[in-house]
ROSE-374638 format. One record per atom (N, C-alpha, C, O, CB): residue number from 1; residue in one letter; atom name; x, y, z. Coordinates in Angstrom, 2 decimals, decimal comma. Glycine has a CB too. Layout:
BEGIN
    i  aa  at       c1       c2       c3
  NUM   A  CA        X        Y        Z
...
***
This chain:
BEGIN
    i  aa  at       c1       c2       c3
    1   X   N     0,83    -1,20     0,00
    1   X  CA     0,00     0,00     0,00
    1   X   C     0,87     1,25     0,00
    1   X   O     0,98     1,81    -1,09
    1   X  CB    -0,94     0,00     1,21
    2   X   N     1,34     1,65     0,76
    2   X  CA     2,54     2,35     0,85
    2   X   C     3,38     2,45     2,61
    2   X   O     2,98     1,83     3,59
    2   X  CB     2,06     3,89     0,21
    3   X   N     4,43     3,27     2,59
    3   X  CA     5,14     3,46     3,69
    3   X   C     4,47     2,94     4,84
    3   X   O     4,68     1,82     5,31
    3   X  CB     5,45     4,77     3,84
    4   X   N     3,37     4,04     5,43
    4   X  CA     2,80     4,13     6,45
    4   X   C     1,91     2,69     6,73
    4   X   O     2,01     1,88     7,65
    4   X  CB     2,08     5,39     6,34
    5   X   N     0,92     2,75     5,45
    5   X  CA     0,08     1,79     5,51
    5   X   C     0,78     0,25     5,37
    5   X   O     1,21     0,36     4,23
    5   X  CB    -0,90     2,11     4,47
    6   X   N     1,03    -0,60     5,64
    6   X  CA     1,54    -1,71     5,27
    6   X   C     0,16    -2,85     4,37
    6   X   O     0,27    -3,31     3,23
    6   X  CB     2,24    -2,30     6,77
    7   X   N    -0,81    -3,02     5,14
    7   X  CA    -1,60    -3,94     4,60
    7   X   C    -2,98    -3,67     5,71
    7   X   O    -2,87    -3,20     6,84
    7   X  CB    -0,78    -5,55     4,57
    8   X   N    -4,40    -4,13     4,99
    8   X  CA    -5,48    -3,59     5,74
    8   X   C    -5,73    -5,28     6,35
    8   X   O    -5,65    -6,07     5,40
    8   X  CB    -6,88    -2,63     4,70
    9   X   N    -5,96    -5,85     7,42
    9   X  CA    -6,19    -6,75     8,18
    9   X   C    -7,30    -7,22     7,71
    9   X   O    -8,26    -6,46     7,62
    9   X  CB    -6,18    -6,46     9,38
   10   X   N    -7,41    -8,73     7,26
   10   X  CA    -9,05    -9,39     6,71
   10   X   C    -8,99   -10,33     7,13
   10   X   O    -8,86   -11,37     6,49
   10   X  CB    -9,55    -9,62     5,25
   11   X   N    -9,08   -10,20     8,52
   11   X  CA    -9,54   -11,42     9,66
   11   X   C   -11,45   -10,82     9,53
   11   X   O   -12,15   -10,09     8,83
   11   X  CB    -8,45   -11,13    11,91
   12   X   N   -11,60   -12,07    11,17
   12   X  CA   -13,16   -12,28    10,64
   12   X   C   -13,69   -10,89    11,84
   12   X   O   -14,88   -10,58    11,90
   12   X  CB   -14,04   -14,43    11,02
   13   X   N   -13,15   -10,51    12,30
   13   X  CA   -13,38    -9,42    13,65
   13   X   C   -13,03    -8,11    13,00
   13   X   O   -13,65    -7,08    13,26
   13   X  CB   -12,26    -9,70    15,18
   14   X   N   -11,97    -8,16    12,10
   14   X  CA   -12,06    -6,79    11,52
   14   X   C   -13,31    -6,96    10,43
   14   X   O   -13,93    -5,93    10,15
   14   X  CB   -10,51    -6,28    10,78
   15   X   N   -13,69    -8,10     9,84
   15   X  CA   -14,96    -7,14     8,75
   15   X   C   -16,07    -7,36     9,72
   15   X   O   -17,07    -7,77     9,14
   15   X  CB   -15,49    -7,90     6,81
   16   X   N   -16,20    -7,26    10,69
   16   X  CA   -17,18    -7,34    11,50
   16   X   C   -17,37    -5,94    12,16
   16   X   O   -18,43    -5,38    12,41
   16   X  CB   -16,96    -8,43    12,41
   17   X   N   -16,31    -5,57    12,35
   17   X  CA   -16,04    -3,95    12,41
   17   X   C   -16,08    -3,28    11,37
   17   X   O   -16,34    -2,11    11,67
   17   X  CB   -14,85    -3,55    12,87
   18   X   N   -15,90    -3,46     9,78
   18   X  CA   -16,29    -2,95     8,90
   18   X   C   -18,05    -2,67     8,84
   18   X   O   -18,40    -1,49     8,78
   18   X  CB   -15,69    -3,70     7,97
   19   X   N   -19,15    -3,80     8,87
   19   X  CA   -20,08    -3,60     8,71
   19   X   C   -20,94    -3,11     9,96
   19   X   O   -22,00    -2,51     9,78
   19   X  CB   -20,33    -4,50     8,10
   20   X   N   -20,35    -3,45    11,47
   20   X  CA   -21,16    -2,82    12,19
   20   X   C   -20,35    -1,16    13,06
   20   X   O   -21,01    -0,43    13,80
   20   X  CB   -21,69    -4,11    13,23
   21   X   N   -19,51    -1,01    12,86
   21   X  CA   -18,91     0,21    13,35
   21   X   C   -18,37     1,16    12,48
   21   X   O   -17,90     2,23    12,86
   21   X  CB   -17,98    -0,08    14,16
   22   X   N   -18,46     0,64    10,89
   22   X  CA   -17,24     2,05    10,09
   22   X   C   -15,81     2,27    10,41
   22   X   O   -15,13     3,30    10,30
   22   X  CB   -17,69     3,63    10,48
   23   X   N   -15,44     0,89    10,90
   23   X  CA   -14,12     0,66    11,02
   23   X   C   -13,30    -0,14    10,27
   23   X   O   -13,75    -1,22     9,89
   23   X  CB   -13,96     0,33    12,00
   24   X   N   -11,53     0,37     9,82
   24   X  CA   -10,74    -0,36     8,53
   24   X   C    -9,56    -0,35     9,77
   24   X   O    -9,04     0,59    10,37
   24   X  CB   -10,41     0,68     6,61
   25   X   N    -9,35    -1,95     9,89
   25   X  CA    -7,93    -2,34    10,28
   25   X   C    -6,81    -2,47     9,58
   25   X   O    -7,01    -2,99     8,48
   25   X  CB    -7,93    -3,33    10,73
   26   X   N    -5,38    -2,12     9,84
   26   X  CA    -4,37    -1,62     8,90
   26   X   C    -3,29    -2,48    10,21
   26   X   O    -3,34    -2,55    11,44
   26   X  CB    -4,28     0,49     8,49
   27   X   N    -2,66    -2,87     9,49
   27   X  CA    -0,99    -3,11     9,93
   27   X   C    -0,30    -1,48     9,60
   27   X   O    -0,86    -0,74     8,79
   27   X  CB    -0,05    -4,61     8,68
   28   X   N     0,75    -1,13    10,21
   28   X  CA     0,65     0,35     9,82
   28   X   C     2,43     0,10    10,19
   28   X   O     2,62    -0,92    10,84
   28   X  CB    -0,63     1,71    10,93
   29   X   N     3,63     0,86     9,86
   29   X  CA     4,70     1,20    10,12
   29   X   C     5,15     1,44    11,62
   29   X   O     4,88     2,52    12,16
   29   X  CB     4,79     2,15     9,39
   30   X   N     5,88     0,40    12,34
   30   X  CA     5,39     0,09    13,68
   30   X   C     6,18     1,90    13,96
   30   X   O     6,06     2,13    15,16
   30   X  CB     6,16    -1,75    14,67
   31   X   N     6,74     2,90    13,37
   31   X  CA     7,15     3,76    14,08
   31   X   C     5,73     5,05    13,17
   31   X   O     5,94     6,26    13,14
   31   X  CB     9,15     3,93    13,96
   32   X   N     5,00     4,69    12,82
   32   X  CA     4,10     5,78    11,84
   32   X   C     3,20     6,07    13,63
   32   X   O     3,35     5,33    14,60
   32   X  CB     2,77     4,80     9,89
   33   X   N     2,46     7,10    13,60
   33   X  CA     1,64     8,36    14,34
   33   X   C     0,55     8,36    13,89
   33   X   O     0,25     7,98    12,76
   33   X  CB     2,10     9,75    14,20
   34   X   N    -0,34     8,88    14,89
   34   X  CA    -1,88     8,23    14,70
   34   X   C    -1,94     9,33    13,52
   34   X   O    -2,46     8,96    12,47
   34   X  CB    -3,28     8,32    16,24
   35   X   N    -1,48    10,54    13,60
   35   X  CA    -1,84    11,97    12,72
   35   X   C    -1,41    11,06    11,08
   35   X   O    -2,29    10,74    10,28
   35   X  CB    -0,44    13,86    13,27
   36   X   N     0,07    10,76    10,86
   36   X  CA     0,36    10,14     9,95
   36   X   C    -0,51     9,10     9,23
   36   X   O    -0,78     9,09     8,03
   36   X  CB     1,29     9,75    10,33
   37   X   N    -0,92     8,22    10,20
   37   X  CA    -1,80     7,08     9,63
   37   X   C    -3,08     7,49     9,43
   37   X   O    -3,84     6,89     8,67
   37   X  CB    -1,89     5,88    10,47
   38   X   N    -3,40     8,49    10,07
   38   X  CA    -4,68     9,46     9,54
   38   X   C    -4,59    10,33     8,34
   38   X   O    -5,52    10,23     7,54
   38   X  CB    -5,04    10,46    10,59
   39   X   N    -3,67    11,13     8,10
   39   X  CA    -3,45    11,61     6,68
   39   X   C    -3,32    11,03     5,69
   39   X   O    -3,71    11,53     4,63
   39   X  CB    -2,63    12,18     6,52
   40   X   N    -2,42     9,13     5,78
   40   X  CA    -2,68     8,75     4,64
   40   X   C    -4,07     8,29     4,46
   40   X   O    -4,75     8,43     3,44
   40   X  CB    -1,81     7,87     4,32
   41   X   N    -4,34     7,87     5,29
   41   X  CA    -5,73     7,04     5,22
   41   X   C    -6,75     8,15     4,14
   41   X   O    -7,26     7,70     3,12
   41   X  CB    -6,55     6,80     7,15
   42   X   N    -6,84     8,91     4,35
   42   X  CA    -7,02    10,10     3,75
   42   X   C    -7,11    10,44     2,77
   42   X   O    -8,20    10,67     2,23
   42   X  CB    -6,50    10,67     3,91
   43   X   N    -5,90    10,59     2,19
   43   X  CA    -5,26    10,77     0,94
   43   X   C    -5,55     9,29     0,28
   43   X   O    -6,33     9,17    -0,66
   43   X  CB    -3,59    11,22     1,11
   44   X   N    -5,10     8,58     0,65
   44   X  CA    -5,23     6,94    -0,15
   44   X   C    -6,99     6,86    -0,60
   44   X   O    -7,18     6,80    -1,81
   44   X  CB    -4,75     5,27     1,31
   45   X   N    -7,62     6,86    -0,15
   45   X  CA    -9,43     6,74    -0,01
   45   X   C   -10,41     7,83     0,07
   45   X   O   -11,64     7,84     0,07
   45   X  CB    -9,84     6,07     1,24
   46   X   N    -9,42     8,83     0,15
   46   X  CA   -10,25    10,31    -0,10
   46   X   C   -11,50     9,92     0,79
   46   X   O   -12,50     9,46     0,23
   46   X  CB   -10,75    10,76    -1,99
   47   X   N   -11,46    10,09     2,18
   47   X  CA   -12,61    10,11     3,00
   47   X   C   -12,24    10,69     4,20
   47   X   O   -11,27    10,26     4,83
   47   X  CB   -13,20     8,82     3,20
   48   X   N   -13,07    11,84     4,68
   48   X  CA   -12,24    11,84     6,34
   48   X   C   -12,51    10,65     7,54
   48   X   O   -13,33     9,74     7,58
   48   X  CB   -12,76    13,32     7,22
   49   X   N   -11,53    11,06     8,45
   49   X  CA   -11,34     9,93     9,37
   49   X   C   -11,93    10,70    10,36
   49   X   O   -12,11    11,91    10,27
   49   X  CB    -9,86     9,29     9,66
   50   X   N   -12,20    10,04    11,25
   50   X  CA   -12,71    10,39    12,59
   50   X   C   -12,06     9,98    13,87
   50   X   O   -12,38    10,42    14,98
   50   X  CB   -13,93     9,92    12,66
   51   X   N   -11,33     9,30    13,70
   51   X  CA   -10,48     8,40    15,13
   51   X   C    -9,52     7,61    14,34
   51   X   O    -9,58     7,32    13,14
   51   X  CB   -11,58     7,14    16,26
   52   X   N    -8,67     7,33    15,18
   52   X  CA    -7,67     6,46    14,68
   52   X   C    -7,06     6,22    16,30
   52   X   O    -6,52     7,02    17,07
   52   X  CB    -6,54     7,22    13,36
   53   X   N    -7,36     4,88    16,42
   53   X  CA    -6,56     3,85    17,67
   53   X   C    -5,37     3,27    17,13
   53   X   O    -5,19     3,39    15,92
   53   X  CB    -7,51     2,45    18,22
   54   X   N    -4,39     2,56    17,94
   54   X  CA    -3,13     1,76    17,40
   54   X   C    -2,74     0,98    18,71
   54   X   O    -3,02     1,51    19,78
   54   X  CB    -1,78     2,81    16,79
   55   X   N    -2,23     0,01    18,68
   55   X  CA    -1,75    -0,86    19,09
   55   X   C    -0,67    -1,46    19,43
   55   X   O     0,06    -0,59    18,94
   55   X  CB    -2,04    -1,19    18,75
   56   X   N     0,12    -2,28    19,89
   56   X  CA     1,02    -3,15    19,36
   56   X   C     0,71    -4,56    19,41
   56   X   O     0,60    -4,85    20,60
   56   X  CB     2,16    -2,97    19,94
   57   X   N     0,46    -5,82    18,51
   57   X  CA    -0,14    -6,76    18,61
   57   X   C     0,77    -7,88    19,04
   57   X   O     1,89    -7,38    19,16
   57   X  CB    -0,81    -6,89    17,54
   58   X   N     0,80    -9,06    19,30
   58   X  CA     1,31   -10,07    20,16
   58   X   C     2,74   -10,20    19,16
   58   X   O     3,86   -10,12    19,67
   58   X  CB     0,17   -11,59    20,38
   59   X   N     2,56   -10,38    17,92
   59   X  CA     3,23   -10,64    16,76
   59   X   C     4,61    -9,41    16,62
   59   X   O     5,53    -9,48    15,81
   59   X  CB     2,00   -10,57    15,48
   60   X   N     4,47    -8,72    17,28
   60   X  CA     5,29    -7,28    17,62
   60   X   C     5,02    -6,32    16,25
   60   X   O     5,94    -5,78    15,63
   60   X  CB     7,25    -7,59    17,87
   61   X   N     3,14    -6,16    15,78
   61   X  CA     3,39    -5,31    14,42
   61   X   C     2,44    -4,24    15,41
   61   X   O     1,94    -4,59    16,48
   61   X  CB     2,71    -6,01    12,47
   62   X   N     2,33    -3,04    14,88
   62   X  CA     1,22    -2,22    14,87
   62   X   C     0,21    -1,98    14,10
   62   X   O     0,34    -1,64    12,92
   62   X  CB     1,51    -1,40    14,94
   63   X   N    -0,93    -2,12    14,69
   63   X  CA    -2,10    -2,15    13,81
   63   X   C    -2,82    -1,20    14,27
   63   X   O    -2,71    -1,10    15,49
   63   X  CB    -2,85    -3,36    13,73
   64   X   N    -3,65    -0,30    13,69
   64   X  CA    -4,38     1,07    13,65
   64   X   C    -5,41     0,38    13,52
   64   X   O    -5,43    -0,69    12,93
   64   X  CB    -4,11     2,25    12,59
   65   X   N    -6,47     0,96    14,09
   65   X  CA    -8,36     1,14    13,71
   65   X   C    -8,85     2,24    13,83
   65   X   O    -9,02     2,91    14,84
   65   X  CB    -9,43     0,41    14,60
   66   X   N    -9,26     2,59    12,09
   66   X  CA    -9,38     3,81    11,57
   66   X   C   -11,01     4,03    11,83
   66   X   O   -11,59     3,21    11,11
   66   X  CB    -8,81     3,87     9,99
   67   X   N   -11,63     4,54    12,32
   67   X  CA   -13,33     5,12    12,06
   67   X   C   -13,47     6,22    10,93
   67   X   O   -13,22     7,43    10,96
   67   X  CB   -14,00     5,94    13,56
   68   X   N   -13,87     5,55    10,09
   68   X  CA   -14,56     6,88     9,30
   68   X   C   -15,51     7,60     9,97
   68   X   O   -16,13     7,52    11,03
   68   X  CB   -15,28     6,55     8,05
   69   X   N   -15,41     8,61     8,63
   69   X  CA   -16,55     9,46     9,61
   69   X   C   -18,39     9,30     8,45
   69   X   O   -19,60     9,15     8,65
   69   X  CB   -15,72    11,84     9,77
   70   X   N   -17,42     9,48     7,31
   70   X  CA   -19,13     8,82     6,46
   70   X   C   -19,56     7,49     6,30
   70   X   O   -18,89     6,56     5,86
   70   X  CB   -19,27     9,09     4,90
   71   X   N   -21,00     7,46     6,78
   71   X  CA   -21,04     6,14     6,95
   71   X   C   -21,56     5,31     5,56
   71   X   O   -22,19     5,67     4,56
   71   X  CB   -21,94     5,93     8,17
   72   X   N   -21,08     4,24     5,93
   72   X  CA   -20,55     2,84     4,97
   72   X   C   -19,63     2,77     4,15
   72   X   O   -19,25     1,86     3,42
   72   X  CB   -21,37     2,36     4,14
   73   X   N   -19,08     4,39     4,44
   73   X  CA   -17,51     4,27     3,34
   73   X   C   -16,58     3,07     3,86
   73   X   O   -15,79     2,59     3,05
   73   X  CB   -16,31     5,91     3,47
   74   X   N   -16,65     2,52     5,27
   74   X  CA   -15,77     1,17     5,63
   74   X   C   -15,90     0,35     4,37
   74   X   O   -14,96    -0,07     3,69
   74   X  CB   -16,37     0,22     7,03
   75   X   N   -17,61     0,15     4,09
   75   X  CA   -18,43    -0,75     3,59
   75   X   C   -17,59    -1,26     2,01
   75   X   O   -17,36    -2,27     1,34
   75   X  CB   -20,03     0,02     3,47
   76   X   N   -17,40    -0,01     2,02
   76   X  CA   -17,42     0,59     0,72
   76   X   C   -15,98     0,37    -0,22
   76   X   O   -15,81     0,19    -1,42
   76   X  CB   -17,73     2,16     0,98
   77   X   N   -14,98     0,50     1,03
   77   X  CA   -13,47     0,27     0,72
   77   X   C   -13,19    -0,69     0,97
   77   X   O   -12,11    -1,08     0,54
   77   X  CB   -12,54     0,94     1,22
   78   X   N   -14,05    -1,64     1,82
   78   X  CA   -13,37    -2,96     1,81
   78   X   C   -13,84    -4,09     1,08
   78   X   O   -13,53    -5,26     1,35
   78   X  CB   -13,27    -3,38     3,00
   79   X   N   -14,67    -3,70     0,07
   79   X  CA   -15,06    -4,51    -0,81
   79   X   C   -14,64    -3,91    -2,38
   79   X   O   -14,84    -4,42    -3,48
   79   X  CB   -16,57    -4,71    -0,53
   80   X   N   -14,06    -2,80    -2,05
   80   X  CA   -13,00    -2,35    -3,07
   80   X   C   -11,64    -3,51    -2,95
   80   X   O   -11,08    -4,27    -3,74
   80   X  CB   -12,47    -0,59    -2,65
   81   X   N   -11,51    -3,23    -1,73
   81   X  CA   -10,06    -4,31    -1,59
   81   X   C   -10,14    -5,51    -1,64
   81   X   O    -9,12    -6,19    -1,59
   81   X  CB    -9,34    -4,33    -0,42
   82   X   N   -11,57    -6,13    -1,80
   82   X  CA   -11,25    -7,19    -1,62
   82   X   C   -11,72    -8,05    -0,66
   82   X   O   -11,96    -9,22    -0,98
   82   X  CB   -10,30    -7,09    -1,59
   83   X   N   -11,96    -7,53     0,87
   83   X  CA   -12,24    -8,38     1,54
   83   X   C   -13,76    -8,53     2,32
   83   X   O   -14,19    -8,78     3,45
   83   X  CB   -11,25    -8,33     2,23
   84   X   N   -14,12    -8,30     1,39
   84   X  CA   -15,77    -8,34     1,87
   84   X   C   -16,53    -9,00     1,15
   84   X   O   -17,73    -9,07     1,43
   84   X  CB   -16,49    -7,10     1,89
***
C-alpha cells in the first residue's frame, strides 16, 4: 500500500467492524503516528477519518483502527479491496 500503511487486516473481527462500526484495520509502520496514519488514510481513499486507535499486537506489528466518519464508506473500501 505504501510506507505508512503496510496492509489492511481481513480477519473475521475486523470485517465485522467494517459492517457494524465504520471501522478499517491496517498493519501500519510500527514507528508511523496516529496523525500520519490518519493523513494517509485520507489521501489513499479520499474520505475523512474520525479516530484512529493503534496498538502493538502479540506478533510485535502495529495495527491502527481507523473510524470513518461517512457512513458505509468502511463498507465501501473494503469490498473495493477485496475483503468483503
Amino acid at each position: 500500500m505504501h510506507r505508512t500503511l503496510k496492509h489492511i487486516v481481513p480477519s473475521e473481527k475486523a470485517t465485522l467492524q467494517i459492517d457494524a462500526e465504520n471501522k478499517l484495520q491496517f498493519i501500519v509502520d510500527i514507528t508511523a503516528s496516529k496523525s500520519e496514519i490518519k493523513r494517509e488514510v485520507e489521501r489513499l481513499f479520499e474520505t475523512p477519518v474520525r479516530t484512529v486507535r493503534t496498538m502493538i499486537t502479540f506478533k510485535g506489528e502495529k495495527k491502527a483502527i481507523v473510524e470513518l466518519e461517512q457512513e458505509e464508506k468502511a463498507k465501501e473500501i473494503g469490498t473495493s479491496l477485496g475483503i468483503l
